[in-house]
C-alpha positions as CSV (number, residue, x, y, z in Angstrom):
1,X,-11.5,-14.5,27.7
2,X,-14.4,-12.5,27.0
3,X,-13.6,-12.2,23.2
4,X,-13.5,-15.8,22.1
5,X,-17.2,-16.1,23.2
6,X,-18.2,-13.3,20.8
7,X,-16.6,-13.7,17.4
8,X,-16.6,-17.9,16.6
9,X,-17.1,-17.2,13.1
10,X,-14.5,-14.1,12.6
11,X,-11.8,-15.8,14.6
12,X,-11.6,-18.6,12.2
13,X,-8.0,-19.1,10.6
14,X,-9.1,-19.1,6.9
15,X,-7.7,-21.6,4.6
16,X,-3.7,-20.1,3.3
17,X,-1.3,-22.1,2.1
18,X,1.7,-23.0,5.2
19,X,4.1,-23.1,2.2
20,X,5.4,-21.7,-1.0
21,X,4.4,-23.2,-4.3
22,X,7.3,-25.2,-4.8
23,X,10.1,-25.7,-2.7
24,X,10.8,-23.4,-0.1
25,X,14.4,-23.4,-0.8
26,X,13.8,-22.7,-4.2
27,X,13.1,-19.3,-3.9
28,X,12.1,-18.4,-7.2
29,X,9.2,-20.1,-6.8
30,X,7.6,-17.5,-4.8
31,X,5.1,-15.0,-6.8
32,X,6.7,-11.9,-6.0
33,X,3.8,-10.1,-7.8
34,X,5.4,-6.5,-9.7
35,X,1.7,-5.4,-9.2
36,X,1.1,-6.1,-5.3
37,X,2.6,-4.9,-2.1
38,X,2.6,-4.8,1.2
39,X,3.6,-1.8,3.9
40,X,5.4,-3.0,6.7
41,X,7.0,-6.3,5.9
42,X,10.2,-5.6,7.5
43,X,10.7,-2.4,9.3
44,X,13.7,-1.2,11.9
45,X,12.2,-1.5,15.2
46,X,13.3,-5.2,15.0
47,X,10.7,-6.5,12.6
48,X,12.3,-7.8,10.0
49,X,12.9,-11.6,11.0
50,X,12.9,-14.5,8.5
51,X,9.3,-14.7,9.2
52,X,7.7,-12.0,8.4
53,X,9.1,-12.0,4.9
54,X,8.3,-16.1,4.3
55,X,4.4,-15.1,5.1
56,X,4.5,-11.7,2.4
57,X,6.4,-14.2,0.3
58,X,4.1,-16.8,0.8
59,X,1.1,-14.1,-0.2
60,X,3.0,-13.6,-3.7
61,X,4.0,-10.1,-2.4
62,X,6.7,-8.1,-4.8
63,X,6.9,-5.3,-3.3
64,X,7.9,-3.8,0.7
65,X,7.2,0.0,1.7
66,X,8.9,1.4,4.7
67,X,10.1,4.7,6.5
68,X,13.3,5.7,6.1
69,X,13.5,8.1,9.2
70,X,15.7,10.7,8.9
71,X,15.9,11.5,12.3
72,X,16.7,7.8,13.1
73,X,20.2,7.9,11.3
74,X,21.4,11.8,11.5
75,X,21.3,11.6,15.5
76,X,23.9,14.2,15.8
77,X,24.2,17.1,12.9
78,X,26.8,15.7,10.4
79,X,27.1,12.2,12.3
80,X,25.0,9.3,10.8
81,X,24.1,5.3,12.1
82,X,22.8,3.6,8.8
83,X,23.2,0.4,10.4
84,X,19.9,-0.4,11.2
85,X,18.7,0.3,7.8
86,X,21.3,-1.4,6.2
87,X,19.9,-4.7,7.7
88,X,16.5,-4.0,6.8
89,X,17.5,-3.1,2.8
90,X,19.6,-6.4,2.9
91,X,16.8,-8.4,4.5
92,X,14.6,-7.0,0.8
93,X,17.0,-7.6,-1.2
94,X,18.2,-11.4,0.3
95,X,14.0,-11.9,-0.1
96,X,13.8,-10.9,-3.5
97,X,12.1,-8.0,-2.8
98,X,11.5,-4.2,-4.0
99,X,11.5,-1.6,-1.8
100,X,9.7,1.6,-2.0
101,X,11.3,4.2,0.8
102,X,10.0,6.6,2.0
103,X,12.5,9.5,3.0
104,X,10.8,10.5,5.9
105,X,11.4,12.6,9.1
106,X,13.3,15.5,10.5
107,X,15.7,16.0,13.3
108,X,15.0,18.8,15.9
109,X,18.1,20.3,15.0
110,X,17.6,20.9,11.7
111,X,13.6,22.0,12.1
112,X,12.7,25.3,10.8
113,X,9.1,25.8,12.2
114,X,7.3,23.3,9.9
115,X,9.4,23.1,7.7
116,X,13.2,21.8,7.0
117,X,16.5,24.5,7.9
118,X,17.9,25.9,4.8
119,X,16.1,24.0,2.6
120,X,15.8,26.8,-0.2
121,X,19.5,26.8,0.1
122,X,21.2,25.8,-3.1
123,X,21.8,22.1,-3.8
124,X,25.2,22.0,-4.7
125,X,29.0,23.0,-3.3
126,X,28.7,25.6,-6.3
127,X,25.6,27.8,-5.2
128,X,23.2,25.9,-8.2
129,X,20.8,23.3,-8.0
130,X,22.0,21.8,-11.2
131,X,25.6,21.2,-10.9
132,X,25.7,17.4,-12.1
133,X,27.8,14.2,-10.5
134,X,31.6,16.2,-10.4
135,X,30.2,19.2,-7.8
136,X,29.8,18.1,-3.9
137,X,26.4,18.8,-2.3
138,X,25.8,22.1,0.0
139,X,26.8,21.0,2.9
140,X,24.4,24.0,4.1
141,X,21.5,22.3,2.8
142,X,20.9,19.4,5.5
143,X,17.9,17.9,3.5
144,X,20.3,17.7,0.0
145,X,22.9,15.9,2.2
146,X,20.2,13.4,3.4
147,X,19.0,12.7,0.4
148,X,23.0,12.4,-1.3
149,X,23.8,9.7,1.4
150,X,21.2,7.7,1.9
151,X,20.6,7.2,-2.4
152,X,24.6,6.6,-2.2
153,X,24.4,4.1,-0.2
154,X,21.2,2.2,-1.3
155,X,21.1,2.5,-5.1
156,X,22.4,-0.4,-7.0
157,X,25.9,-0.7,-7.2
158,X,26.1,2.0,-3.5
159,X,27.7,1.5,-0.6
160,X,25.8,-1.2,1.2
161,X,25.7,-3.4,-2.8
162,X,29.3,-3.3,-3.0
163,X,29.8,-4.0,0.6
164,X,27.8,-7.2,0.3
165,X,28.0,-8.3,-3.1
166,X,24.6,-7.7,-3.8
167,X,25.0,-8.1,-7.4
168,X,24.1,-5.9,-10.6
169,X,20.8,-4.4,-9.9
170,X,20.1,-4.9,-6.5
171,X,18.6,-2.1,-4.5
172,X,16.5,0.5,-4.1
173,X,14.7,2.3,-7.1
174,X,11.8,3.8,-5.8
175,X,11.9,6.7,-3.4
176,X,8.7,8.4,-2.3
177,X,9.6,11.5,-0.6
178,X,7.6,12.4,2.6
179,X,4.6,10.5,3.3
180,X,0.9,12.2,3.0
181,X,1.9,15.7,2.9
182,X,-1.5,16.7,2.3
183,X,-2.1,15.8,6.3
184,X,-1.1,18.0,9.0
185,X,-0.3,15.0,11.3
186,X,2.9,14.5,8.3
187,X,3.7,18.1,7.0
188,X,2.6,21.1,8.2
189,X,5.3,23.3,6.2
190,X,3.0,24.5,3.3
191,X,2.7,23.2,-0.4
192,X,5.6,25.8,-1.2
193,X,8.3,24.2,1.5
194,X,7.0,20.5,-0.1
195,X,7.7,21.6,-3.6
196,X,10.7,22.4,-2.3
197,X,11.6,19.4,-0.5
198,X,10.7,17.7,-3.5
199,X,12.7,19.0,-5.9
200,X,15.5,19.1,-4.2
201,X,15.3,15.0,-3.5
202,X,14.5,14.7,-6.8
203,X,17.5,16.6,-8.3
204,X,20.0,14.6,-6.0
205,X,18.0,11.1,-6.4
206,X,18.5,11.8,-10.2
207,X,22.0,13.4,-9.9
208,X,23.6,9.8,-8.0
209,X,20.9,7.1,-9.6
210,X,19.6,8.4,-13.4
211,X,17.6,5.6,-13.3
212,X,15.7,6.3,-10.1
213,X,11.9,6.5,-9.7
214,X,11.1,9.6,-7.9
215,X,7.2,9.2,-5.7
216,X,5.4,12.1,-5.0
217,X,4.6,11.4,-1.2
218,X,1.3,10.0,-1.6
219,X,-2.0,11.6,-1.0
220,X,-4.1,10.3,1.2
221,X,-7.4,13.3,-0.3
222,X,-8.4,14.2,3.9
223,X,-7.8,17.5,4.5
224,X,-6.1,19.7,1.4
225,X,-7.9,18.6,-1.7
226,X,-6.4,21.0,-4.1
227,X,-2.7,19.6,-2.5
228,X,-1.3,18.5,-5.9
229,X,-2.6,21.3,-8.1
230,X,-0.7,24.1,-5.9
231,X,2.8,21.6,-6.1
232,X,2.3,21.5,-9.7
233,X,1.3,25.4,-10.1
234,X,4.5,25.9,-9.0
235,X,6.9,23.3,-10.9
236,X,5.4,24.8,-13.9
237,X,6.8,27.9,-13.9
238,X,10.2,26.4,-12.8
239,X,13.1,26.5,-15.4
240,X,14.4,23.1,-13.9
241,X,11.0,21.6,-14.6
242,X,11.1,19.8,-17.6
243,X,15.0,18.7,-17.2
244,X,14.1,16.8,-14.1
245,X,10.4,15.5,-14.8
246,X,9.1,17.8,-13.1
247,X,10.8,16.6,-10.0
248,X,9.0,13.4,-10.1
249,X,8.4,10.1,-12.1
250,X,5.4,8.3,-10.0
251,X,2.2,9.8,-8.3
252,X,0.9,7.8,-5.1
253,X,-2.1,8.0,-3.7
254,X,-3.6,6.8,-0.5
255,X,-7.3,5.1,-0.5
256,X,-8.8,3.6,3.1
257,X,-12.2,2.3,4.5
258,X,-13.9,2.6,0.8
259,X,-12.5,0.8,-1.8
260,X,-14.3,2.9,-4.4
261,X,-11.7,5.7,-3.5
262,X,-9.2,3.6,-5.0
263,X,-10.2,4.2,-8.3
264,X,-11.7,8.0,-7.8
265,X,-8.7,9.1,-6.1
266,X,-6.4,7.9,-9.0
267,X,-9.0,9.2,-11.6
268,X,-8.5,12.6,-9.5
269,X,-5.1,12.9,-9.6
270,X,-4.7,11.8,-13.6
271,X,-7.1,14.7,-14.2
272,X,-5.0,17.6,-12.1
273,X,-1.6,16.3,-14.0
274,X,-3.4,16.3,-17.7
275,X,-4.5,19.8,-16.8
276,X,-0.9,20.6,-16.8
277,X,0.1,18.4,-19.9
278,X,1.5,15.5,-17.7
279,X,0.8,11.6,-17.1
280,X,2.3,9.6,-14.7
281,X,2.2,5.9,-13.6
282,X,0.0,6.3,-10.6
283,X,0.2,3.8,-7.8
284,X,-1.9,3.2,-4.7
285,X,0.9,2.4,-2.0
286,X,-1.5,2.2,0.8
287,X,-5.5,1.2,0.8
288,X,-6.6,-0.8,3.7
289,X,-9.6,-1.2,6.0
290,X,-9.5,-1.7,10.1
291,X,-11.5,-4.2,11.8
292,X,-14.1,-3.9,14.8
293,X,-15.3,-7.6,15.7
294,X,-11.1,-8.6,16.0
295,X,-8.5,-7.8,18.9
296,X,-7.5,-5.2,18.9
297,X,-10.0,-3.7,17.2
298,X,-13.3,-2.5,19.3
299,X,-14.9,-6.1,19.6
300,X,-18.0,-4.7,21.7
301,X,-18.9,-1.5,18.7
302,X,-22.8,-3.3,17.7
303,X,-24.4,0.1,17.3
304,X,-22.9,1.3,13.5
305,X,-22.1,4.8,15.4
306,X,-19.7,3.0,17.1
307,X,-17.9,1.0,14.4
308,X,-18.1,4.3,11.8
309,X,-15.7,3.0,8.5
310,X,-14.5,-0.3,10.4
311,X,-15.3,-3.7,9.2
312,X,-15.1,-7.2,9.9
313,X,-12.6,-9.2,9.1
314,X,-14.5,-10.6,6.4
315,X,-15.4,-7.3,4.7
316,X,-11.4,-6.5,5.0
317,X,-11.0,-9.4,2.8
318,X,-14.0,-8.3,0.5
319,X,-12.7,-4.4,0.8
320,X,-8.6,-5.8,-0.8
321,X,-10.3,-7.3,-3.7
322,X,-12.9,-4.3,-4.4
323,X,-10.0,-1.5,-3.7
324,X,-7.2,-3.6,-6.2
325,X,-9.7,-4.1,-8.5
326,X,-11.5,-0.2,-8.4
327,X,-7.7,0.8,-8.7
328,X,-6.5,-1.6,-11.6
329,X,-9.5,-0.5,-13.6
330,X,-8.4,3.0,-13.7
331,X,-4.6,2.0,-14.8
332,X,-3.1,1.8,-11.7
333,X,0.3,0.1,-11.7
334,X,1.3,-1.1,-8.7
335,X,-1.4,-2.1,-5.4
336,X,-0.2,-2.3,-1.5
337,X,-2.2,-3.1,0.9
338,X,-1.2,-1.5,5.2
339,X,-0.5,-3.3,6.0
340,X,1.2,-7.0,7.1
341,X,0.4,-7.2,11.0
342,X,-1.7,-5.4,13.2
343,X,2.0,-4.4,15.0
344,X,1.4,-0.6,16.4
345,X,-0.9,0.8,14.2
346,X,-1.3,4.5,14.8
347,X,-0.9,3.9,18.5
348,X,2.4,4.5,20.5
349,X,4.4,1.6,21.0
350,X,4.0,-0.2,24.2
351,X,0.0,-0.1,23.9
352,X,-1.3,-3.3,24.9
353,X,-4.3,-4.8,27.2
354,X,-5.6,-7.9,27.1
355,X,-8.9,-8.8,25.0
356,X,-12.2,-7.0,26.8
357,X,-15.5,-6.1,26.3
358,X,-15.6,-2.2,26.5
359,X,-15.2,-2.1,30.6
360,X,-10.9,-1.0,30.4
361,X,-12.1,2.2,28.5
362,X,-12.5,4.0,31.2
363,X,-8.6,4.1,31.8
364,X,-7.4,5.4,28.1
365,X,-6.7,3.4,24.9
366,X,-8.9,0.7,25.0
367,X,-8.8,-0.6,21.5
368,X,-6.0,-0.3,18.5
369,X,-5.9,-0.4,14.8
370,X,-6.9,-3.9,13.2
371,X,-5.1,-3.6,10.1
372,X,-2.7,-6.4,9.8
373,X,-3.3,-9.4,7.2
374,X,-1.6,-11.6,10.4
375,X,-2.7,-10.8,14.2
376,X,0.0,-10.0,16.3
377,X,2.0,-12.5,17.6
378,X,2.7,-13.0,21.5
379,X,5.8,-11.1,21.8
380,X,4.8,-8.0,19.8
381,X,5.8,-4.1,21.1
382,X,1.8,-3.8,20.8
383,X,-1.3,-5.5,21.4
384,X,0.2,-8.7,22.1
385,X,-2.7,-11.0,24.0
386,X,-4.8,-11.9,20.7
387,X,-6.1,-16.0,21.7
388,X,-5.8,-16.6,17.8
389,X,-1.6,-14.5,18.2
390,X,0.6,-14.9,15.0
391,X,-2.5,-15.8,12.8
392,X,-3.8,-14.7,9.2
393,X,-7.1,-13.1,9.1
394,X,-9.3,-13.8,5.7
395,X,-7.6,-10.9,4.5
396,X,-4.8,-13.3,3.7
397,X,-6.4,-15.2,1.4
398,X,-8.0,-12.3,-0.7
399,X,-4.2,-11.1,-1.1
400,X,-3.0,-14.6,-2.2
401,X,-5.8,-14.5,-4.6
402,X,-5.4,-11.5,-6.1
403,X,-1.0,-12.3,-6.2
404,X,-2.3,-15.7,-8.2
405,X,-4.6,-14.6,-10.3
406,X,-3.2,-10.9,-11.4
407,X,1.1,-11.8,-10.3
408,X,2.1,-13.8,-12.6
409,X,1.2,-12.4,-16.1
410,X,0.8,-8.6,-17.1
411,X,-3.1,-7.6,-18.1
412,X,-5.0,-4.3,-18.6
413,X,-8.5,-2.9,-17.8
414,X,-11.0,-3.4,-20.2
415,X,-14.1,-2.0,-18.5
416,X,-16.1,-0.9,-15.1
417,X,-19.9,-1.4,-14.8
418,X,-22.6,-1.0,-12.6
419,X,-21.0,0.8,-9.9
420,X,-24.6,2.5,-9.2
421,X,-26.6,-0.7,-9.7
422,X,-26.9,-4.2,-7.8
423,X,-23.7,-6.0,-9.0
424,X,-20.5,-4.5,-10.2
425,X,-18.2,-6.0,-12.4
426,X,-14.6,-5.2,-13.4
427,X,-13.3,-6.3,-16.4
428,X,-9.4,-7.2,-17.1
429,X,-7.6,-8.9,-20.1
430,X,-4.0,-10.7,-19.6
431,X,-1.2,-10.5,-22.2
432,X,-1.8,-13.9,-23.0
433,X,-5.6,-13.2,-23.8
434,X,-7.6,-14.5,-20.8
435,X,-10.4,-12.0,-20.0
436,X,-10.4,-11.6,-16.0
437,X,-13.9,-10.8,-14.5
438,X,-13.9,-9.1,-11.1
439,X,-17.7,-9.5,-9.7
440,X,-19.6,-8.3,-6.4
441,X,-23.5,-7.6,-5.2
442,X,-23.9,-4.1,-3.7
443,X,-26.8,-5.1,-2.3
444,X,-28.5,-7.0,0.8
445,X,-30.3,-9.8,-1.0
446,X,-28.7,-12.8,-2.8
447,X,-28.6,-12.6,-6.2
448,X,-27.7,-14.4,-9.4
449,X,-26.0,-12.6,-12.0
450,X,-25.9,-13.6,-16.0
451,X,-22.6,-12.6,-17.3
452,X,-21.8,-12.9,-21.0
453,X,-19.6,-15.3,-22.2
454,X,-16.8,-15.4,-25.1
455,X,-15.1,-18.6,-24.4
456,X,-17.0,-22.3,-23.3
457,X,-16.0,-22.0,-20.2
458,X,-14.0,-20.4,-17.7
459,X,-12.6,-20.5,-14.1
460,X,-14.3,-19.3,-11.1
461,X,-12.1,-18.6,-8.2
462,X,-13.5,-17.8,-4.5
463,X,-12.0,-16.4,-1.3
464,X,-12.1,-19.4,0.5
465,X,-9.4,-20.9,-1.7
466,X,-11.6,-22.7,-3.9
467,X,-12.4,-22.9,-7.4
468,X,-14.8,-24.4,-10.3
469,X,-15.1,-24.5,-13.7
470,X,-18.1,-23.1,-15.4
471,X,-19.9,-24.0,-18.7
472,X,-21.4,-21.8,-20.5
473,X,-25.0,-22.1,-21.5
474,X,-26.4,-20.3,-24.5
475,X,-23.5,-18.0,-24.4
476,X,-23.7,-16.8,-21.1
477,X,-22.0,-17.6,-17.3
478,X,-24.4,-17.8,-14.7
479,X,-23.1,-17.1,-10.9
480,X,-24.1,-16.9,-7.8
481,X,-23.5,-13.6,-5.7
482,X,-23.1,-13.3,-1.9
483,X,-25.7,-10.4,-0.6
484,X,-23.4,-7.2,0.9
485,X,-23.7,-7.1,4.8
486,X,-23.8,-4.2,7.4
487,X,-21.0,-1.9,7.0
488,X,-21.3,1.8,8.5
489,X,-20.2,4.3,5.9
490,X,-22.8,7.4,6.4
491,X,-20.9,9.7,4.0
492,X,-20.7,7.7,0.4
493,X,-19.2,9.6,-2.2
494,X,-20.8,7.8,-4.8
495,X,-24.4,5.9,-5.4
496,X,-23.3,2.8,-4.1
497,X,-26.2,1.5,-1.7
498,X,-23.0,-0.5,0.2
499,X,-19.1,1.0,0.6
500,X,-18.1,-2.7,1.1
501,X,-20.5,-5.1,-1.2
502,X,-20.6,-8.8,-0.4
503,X,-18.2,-11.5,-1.6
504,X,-16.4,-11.1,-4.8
505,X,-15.9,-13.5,-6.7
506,X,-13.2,-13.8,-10.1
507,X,-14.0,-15.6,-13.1
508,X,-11.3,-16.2,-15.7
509,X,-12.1,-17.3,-20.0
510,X,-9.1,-18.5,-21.8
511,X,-9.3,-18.1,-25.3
512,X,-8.8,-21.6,-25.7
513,X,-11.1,-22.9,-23.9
């Protein structure tokens, strides 16, 4: 095929371990990294076989984000099918997996223009929106109701725990409600209808599950800048406010294509809550980069016009390390990268052709979103004729190395430099004292880079799996940086000569050492 005669060097499995550290049948022995995530591991549309979660597992993944559709389970008004979901939320919790829902969606028959029908109904049975566990939920208020059953039945100790013997403390804590309602494409309804929507999930969530995270649907900074400032304007003058958090417990945002935007966006969105006296964990529960010189991606784009904001698969690998590390710097607590395969991608289901070289896109779709950390595999709903199907991309092994060297032990920033010079470098320091040095050349030439040192030595990881130890000479590191290479970005936001800079590469002092 036409494709495997133009990217020899991008189609290259890159070195990831085939097994768990450990045993696979033991399976805590997996990393299952509090800090990292994936979007997609398992999802309804019958993804969410045995295999899918050994490869997140295998990347040290802790965490799985997912739609929970509403329209997929209330198919008739009153009548709901959770069964599909409850084999998904089993599958996370047999993996040792968290889940972060998303309660997502809206049947026809309860769609009130852009918005949700009665949803400025009260909550409860007794005409308040504070009525506490002993009062039913409105059965006028279709959203509450929702909301009620599906935290009911997924909470520890709900339905679907006692049902299967989960055990104390399994299943879901973290629900995000919508997803990106700052885009049209999700919500449509206004700020006030999704202050709305959001208080009313989070006065249920909090009524059945006090101990409950409650996500602000998170912000992916497109279209409506000033998105979070107009939900907060109006939570601020709400007498139920400060009883329920302010109707939420987490801010997410959403950072693509420049990992910078990772740590801006964050730093945003601290800045609009301290104006109105608040902090809140902030996670970025999507960042991700799509590829051009891969199937499905648009393997023919040479001019930068044509690739505008895609990379290759190696600068999706460089982009995970920049964007955890940007975001980490600025406090971030929990990373996920969109997502685990290529599957659908923002495309309908059932799109698929076979590799090409730009001569099917005359006749519609011609190339998809190259997202995934695997390729699809043969049988896939979606672009399903990859030569290299059901492989990992280098992105793979940035996620393993960022799940070994950040999963396993709790650290905090210590500093950001040079983000408008040559080199920039990240600095983190773990609970047990090792100082963590995340380094990268924003520039097209090679360069070495002096770092200084505070132990003897320390450990240099690389992408490819590898790793060194490193003397220090007259109390300083020297290293070797990989040159940044062509990645079309024409609209920067900051004074970085490169959006994606070349190799990273993560040096580690012990103390001790």
């Amino acid at each position: 095929m036409a494709l495997l005669a133009i990217m020899p060097a991008s189609a290259q499995v890159p070195i990831v371990p085939t097994t768990a550290p450990g045993s696979l049948v033991d399976a805590d022995n997996y990393i299952r990294s509090d800090r990292l995530g994936i979007t997609f591991i398992g999802f309804i549309d019958g993804n969410m076989g045995a295999e899918r979660y050994r490869r997140a597992l295998i990347l040290g993944a802790g965490w799985n984000r997912w739609p929970l559709y509403w329209d997929r389970v209330e198919r008739q008004p009153g009548r709901y099918d959770w069964s599909a979901y409850d084999r998904l939320v089993a599958a996370d919790i047999h993996n040792g997996l968290r889940s972060n829902a998303i309660l997502l969606g809206r049947p026809a028959f309860w769609q009130d223009g852009q918005s949700v029908a009665n949803l400025f109904t009260p909550i409860f049975a007794d005409g308040s929106d504070s009525a506490g566990h002993d009062v039913p939920i409105n059965l006028n208020n279709p959203w509450a109701q929702y909301v009620h059953y599906a935290v009911t039945r997924y909470r520890p100790g709900g339905v679907l725990a006692r049902h299967n013997d989960f055990g104390a403390g399994k299943g879901i804590r973290a629900w995000e409600i919508w997803n990106e309602p700052d885009v049209a494409q999700f919500w449509s309804g206004g700020s006030e209808a999704y202050a709305r929507l959001l208080k009313v999930a989070a006065i249920v969530i909090k009524t059945v599950d006090p101990d409950a995270s409650v996500i602000f649907g998170g912000l992916l900074y497109a279209q409506n800048q000033g998105f979070l400032s107009q939900i907060l304007r109006r939570f601020q003058s709400d007498p139920l406010s400060v009883r329920y958090n302010w109707f939420f417990d987490v801010m997410a945002v959403h950072a693509y294509d420049d990992p910078w935007r990772s740590g801006w966006l964050t730093k945003v969105a601290q800045d609009t809550l301290a104006r109105y006296g608040l902090t809140r964990p902030v996670w970025v529960n999507e960042t991700g980069v799509s590829v051009w010189n891969d199937y499905p991606g648009p393997v023919w784009a040479y001019s930068p016009d044509r690739r505008n904001r895609l990379a290759t698969a190696q600068q999706q690998a460089h982009f995970l390390i920049m964007s955890a590390a940007f975001a980490w710097s600025k406090g971030v607590d929990v990373v996920m990268y969109h997502q685990l395969y290529d599957d659908c991608g923002n495309y309908p289901a059932g799109t698929d052709f076979p590799p090409h070289h730009g001569e099917l896109c005359a006749n519609g779709a011609c190339y998809g979103d190259a997202f995934g950390i695997y390729r699809n595999p043969r049988d896939a709903h979606c672009f399903s004729h990859h030569p290299l199907a059901n492989t990992p991309r280098p992105v793979a092994q940035a996620f393993r190395l960022l799940a070994e060297v950040f999963g396993r032990v709790d650290f905090a920033p210590v500093s950001l430099t040079g983000l408008k010079e040559v080199s920039t470098s990240i600095v983190f320091q773990r609970s047990s004292g090792e100082r963590i040095h995340v380094l990268w050349n924003n520039t097209a030439a090679p360069r070495s880079q002096s770092l200084k040192a505070t132990a003897a030595a320390a450990t240099v990881y690389f992408m490819n799996g590898e790793s060194m130890t490193l003397p220090a000479v007259n109390g300083v590191y020297m290293v070797e940086l990989k040159p940044a290479t062509d990645y079309y970005f024409p609209d920067l936001e900051s004074d970085r000569s490169s959006a994606i800079g070349g190799e990273p590469i993560i040096l580690v002092e012990s103390p001790n050492s």
